[in-house]
C-alpha positions in Angstrom: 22.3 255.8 57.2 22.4 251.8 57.6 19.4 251.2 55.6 16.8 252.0 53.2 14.8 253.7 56.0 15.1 257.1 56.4 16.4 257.3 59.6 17.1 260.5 61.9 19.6 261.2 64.6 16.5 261.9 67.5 15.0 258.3 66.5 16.0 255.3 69.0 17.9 252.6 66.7 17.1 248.9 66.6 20.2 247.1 68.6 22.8 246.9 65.8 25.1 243.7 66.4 27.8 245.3 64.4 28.3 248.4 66.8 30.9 248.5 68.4 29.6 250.5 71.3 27.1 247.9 71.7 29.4 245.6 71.3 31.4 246.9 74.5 28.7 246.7 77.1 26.5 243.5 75.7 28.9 241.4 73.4 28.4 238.6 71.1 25.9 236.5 73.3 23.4 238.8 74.4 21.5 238.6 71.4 21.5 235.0 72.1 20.4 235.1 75.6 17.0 237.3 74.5 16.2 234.7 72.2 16.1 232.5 74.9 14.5 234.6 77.4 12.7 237.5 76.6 12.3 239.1 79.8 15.3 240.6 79.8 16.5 243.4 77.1 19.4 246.1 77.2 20.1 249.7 76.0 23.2 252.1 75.0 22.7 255.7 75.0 25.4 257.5 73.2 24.9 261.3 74.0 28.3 262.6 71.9 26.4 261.6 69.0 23.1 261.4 70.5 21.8 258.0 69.6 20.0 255.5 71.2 20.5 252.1 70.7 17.5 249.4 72.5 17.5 245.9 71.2 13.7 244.5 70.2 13.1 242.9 73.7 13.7 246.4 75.6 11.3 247.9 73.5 8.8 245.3 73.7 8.9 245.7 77.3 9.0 249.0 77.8 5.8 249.3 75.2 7.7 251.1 72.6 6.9 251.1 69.0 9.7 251.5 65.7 9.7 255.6 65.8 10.7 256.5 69.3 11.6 259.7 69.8 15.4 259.7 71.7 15.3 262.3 74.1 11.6 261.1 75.1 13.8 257.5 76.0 16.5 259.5 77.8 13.9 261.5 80.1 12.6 258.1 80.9 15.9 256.8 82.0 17.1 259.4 84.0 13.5 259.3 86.0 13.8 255.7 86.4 17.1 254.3 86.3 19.4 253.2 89.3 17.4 250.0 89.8 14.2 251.5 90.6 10.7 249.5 90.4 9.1 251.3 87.7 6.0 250.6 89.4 4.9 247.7 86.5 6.3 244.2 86.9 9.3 246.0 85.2 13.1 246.3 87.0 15.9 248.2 85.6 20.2 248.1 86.5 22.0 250.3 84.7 25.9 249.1 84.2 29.0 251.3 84.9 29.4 253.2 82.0 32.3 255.8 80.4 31.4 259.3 80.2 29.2 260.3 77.6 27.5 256.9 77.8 24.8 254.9 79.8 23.7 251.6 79.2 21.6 249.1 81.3 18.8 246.4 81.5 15.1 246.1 81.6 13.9 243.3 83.3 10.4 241.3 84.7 10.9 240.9 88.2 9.8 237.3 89.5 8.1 239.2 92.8 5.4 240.3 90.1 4.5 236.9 89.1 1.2 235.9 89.9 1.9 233.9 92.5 0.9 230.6 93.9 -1.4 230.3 90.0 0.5 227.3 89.3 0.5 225.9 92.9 -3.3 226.4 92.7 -3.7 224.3 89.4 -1.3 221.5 91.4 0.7 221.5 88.3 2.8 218.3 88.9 6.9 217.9 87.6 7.4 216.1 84.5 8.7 213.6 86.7 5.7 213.2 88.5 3.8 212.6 85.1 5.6 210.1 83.9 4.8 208.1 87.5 0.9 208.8 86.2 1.7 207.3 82.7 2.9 204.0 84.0 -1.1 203.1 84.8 -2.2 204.5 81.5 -4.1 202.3 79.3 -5.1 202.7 75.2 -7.9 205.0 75.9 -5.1 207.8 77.5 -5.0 211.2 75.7 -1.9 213.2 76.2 -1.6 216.7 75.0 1.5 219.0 74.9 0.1 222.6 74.7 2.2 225.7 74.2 0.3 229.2 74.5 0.8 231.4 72.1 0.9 235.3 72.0 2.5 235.5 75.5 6.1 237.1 74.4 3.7 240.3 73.2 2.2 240.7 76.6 4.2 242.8 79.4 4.3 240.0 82.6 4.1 237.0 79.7 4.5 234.3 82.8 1.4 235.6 84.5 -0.7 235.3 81.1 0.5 231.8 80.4 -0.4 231.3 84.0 -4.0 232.5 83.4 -4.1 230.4 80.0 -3.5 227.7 81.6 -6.0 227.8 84.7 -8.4 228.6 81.9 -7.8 224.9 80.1 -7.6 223.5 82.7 -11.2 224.1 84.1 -12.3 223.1 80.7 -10.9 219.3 81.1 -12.5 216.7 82.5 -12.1 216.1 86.4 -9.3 213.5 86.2 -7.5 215.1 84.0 -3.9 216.3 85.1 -1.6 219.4 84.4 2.2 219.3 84.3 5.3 221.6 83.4 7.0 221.0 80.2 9.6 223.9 79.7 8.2 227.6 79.4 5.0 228.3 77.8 4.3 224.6 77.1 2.5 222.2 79.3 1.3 218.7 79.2 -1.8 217.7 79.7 -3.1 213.9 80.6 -6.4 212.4 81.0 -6.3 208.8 81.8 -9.4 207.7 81.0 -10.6 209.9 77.7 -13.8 209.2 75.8 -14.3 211.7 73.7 -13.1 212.7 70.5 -9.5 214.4 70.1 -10.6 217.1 68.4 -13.0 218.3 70.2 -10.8 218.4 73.3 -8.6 220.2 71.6 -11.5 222.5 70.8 -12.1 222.8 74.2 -8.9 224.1 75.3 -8.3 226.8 72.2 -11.7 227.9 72.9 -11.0 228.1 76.9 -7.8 230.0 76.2 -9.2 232.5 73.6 -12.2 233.4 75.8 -10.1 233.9 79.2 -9.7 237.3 80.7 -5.7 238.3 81.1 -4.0 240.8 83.8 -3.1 243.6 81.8 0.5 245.1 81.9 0.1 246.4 85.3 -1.0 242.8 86.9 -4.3 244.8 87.5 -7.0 244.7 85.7 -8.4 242.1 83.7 -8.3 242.2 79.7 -11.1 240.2 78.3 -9.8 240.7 74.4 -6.0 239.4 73.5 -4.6 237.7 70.7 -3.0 234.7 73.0 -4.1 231.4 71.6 -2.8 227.6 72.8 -1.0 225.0 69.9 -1.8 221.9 70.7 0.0 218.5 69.6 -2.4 215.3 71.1 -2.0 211.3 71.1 -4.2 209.0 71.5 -4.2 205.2 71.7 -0.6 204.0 72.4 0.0 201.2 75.3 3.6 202.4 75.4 3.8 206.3 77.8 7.4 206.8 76.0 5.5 206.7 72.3 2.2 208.8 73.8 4.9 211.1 74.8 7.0 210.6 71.7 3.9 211.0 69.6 2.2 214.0 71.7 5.5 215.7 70.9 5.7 215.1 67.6 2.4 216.3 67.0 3.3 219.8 68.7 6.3 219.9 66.0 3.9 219.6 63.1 0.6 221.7 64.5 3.6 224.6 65.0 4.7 224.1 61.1 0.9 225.0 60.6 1.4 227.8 62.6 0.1 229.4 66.0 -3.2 228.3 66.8 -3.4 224.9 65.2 -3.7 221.6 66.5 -2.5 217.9 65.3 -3.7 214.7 66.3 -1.9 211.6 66.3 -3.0 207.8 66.4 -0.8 204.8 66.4 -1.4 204.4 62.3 -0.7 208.3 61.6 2.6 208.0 63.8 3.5 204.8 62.1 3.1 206.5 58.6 4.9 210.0 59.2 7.2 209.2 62.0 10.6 209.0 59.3 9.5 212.6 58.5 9.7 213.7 62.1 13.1 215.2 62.3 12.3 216.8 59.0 9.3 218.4 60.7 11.2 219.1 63.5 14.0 221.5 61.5 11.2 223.5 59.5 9.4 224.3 62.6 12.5 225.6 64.1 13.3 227.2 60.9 10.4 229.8 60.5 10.1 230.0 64.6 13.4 231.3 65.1 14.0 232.8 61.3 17.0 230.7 60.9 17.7 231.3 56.8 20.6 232.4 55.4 21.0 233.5 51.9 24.4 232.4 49.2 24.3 235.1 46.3 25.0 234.0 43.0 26.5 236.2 40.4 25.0 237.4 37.6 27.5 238.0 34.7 27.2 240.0 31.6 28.3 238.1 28.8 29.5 240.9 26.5 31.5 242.8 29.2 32.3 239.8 31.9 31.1 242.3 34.4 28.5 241.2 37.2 25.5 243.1 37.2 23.6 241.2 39.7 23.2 238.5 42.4 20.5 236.5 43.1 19.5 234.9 46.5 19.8 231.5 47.2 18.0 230.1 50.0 19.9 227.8 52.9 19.2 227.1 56.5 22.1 227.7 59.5 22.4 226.2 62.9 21.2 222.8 63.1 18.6 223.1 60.5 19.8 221.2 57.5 17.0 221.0 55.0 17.6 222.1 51.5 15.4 224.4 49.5 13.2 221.6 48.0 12.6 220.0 51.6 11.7 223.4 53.0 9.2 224.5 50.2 7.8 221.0 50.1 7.2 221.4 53.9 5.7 224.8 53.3 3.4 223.6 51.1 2.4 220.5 52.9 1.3 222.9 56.5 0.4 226.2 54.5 3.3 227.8 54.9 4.4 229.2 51.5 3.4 232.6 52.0 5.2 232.8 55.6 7.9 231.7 53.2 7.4 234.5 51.1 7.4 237.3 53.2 10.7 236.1 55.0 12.5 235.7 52.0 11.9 239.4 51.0 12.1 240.6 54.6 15.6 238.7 55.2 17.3 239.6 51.6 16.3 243.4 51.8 17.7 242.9 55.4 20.8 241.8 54.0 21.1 244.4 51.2 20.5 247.1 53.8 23.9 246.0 55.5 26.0 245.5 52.5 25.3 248.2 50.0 28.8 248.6 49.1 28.8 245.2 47.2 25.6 245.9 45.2 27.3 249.4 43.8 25.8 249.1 40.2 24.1 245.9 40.7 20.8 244.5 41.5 19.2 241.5 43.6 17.0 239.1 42.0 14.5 237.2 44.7 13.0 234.1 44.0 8.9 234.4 44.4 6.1 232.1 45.2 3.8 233.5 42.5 0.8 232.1 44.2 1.1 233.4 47.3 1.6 237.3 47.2 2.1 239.7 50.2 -1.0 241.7 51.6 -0.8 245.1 51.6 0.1 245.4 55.5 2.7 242.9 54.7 4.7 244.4 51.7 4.1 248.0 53.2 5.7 247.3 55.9 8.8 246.2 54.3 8.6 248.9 52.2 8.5 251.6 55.3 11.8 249.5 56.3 13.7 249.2 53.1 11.8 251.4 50.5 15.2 253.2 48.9 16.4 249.8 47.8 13.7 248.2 46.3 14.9 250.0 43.3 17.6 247.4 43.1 15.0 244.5 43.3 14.4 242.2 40.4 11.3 239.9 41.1 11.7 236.6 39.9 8.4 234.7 39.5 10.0 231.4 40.0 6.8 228.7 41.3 5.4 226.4 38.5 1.9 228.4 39.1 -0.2 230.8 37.0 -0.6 233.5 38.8 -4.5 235.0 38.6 -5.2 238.5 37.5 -5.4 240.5 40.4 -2.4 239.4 42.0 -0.4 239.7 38.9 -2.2 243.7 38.4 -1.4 244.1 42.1 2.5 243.2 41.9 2.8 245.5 38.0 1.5 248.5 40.4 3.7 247.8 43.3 6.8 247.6 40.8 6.0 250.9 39.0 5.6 252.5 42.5 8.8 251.2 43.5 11.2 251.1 40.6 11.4 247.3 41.3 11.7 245.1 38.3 10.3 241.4 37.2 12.2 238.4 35.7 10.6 234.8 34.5 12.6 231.9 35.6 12.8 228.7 33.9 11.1 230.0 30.8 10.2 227.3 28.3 8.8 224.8 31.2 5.7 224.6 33.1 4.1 228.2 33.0 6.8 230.1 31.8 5.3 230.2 28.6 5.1 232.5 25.5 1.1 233.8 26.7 2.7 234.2 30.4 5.6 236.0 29.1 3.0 238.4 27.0 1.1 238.5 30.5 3.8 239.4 32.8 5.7 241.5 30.7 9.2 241.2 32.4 12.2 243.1 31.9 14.2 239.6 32.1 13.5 236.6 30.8 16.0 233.5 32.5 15.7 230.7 30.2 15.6 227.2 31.6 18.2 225.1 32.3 16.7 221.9 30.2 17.0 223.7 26.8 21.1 225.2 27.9 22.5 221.8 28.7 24.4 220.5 26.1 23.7 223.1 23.5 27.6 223.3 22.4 26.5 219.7 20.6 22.9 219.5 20.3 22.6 222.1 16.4 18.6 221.8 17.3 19.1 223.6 20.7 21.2 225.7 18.9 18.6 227.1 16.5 15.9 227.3 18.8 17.1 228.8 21.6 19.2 231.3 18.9 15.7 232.3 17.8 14.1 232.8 21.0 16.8 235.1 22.4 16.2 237.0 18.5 12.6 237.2 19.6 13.4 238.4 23.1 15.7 241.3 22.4 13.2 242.0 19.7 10.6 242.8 22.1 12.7 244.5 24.5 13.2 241.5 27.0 16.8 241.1 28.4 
């Protein structure tokens, strides 16, 4: 067993880039390439040791949920493999394969597209727009919308391609549609007098309301959870700043999360366009999930022994913001609990894959006191991880008091789960004496402020010689 969740041999695995069998037929990019383009997914079957291995964009296209029984994959295979048209706007090619083994890829076939939708909506080159935006005058609106939701949905271009008929029948008559790059559009009207918002009103509402194909291109689905993001700039005399601007806006209405919209004017840009790239990497950040974590040792100071790690959040690829910049922007667009809930997905995540270096020691994780889990939330992590949440130490780090209910909510989900809670930075903001009564921890971290330069400061000395006294006292560590 990888993980914390109880896993069977007749379950189909999530892809495992550490496989080697996977390894052999899809290699170190593939899991790149789905990023990219998630019409395409792949699949090992390994019937020595009969496992199934399907990485999360074959089972999104093939409608499969986390417990999927094996065999009930295999059957499917064999009835439908060889390149067949499985009848859906779904293809599959299976690859030449030892014995023992099969392996292929699932696949939206173009032919399925709903074709002629864009042709229909003259939906002009990017090119051809910026022709159109050498006319334009102050009272231009340009809008770069990207639908949202459409990556859920089987044939995810011919959604988008419905979305997008759908706004555009709610814009005015002049107004003008062009491609972006998948799933985003611009949209121009040369001559706008109306307010911003309410255009962007217009189009969410448009969007929401549409009917979609369904997964067989069929019939029509009038409910769906697709909804447009929307970055729009108004009054520039300049088309490379509308665009500039338009752009920007997208970056920071995405921060906010799917379904928002941002406006910009000439003033706004002119205040917040030096935060721009800054916008840009935390965007990119919780789209793509692109945290890492350093642990930090723990040591015992009677036996030199370390009994712990704790988490340390930091950003890889191109993002380079540092924790303070990140939470900062998470605060600024509402995005501390998003924050949250990655931080204890992605750790437990980690500690599932390296269990032999926690052997006898437990991970601390920062939390944002103020922004607790839902139930749907934690519960799901717990379904995922729940054997090593007994390793967990909480550490309620945010300079926050943390009401009642969440606080009662968080003691029963410990006791439940064998987790435990720690108090950072005690002795500064509300990691006070009545908090620590309140919380009740089983570790107290003392701050910083009242450690440095204690080897010369007597004062220090005595009080933080008294507090520890106190703490072991009351059975704080």
């Amino acid at each position: 067993m990888s993980g914390g969740k109880r896993e069977t041999a007749d379950m189909v695995k999530i892809m495992d880039r550490e496989n080697n069998l996977w390894q052999s037929y899809f290699g170190a990019a593939w899991g790149k390439i789905c990023s990219i383009w998630h019409n395409i997914g792949g699949f090992v079957v390994d019937e020595k040791n009969n496992k199934v291995y399907a990485d999360e964009n074959c089972r999104a296209l093939m409608g499969l949920g986390e417990n999927v029984d094996s065999n009930k994959f295999k059957d499917f295979i064999s009835l439908n493999g060889g390149g067949h048209d499985l009848g859906l706007p779904l293809r599959m090619e299976m690859l030449d394969t030892t014995e023992g083994v099969t392996a292929g890829i699932v696949y939206l076939s173009k032919e399925h597209f709903a074709t002629g939708i864009l042709e229909e909506l003259d939906v002009i080159s990017q090119s051809d727009l910026v022709r159109l935006l050498d006319g334009m005058t102050s009272s231009s609106l340009l809008a770069l919308v990207r639908f949202e939701g459409a990556d859920r949905l089987l044939d995810s271009d011919c959604c988008i391609g419905a979305a997008l008929k759908a706004a555009v029948m709610a814009l005015p008559e002049n107004a003008a549609a062009a491609f972006h790059s998948d799933g985003q559009f611009w949209i121009y009207v040369p001559r706008f007098d109306g307010k911003p918002e309410s255009f962007a009103a217009d189009i969410r509402r448009a969007v929401e309301e549409c009917q979609l194909p369904d997964e067989f291109g069929v019939r029509s689905l009038a409910r769906h959870s697709m909804t447009v993001t929307a970055g729009i700039s108004s009054g520039f005399e300049v088309p490379a700043k509308l665009m500039h601007a338009a752009g920007f806006a997208l970056y920071e209405a995405k921060a906010k999360g799917a379904g928002s919209t941002c406006c910009f004017t000439p003033e706004k840009y002119a205040k917040q366009k030096s935060d721009i790239e800054n916008i840009r990497a935390f965007s990119e950040l919780l789209d793509k999930n692109m945290f890492t974590y350093h642990f930090q040792p723990i040591v015992s100071a009677s036996t030199g022994e370390i009994v712990a790690y704790e988490a340390l959040m930091r950003t890889k690829g191109n993002v380079s913001l540092n924790p303070l910049q990140i939470l900062d922007c998470a605060k600024n667009f509402g995005r501390l609990y998003d924050i949250e809930k990655a931080t204890l997905k992605n750790t437990l995540k980690y500690l599932s894959k390296h269990q032999a270096d926690f052997e006898n020691r437990r991970l601390y994780v920062n939390s944002i006191s103020s922004h607790v889990l839902d139930d749907n939330d934690f519960y799901a992590i717990v379904n995922d991880y729940g054997e090593l949440l007994e390793k967990v130490v909480i550490e309620m780090t945010e300079q926050t008091e943390i009401i009642e209910d969440d606080l009662e909510r968080i003691r029963v989900r410990l006791e439940k789960n064998n987790m435990s809670l720690a108090i950072d930075d005690y002795g500064t903001g509300y990691s006070n004496t009545s908090n620590l009564l309140r919380y009740d921890p089983e570790v107290v971290k003392i701050d910083r402020s009242l450690i440095s330069g204690i080897d010369t400061n007597p004062k220090a000395q005595k009080i933080v010689s008294k507090m520890v006294e106190y703490f072991h006292s009351s059975g704080y560590t």
